[in-house]
N, C-alpha and C positions, 0 to 999 in steps of 0.2 A: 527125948534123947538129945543130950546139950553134943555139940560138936563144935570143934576149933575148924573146920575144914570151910575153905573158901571155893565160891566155884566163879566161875564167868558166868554172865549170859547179859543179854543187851537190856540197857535203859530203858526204864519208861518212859524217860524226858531225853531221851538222845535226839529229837525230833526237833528240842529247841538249839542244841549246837549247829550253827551253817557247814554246812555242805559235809553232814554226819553219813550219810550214805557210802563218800570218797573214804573215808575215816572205815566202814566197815568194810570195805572193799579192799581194803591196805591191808587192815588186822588180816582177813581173811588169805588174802593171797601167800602173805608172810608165814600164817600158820597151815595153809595148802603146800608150799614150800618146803617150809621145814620137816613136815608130814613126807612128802617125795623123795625127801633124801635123807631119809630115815636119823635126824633130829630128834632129841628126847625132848620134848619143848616147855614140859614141866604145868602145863596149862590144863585145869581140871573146870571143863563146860558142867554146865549145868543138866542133868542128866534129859529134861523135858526138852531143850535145846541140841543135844546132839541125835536124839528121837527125829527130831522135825527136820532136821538140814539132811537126817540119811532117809526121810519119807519113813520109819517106823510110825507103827498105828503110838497114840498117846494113853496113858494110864491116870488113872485119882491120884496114882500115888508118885506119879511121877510131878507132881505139884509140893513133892515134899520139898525141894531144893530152894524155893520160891517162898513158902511159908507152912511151917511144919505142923502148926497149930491149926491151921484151915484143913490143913488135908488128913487130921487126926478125927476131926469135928465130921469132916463130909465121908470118912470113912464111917464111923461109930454111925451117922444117919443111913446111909447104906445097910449098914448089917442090923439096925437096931429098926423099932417100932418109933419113927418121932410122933405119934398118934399119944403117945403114955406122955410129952412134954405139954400137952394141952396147949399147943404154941400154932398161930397162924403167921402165913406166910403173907402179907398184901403189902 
């Protein structure tokens, strides 16, 4: 399913920007703010990402946001026999 839809969620390399932590702490307060005084803030999180900051349990498919094609694959192995791909895992 193609989609034009953008979401947020944090870097895997945010780790190499200095003092990134300060930087998430700003986004966050700005967008806690905006949230409290009932702001439309227009900002669409990634759905595995708004899971985990309100402590929701996490899903397979909630890795769709992230990469649609992994979480189609580790669906189908889920529901299916990967026994019939005569494929080892090592």
């Amino acid at each position: 399913m193609a989609s034009n839809k953008f979401v947020v969620l944090p870097s895997t390399t945010s780790a190499l920007v200095p003092d990134h932590l300060t930087i998430f702490r700003f986004a966050g307060a700005i967008t806690a703010k905006g949230v409290l005084e009932g702001y439309l803030l227009g900002i669409d999180f990634a759905k595995f990402f708004l899971k985990h900051i309100t402590g929701t349990p996490l899903s397979i498919t909630d890795l769709q946001d992230v990469d649609p094609e992994l979480t189609q694959n580790l669906i189908w192995v889920l529901e299916n026999n990967p026994d019939d791909l005569c494929a080892t895992f090592t």
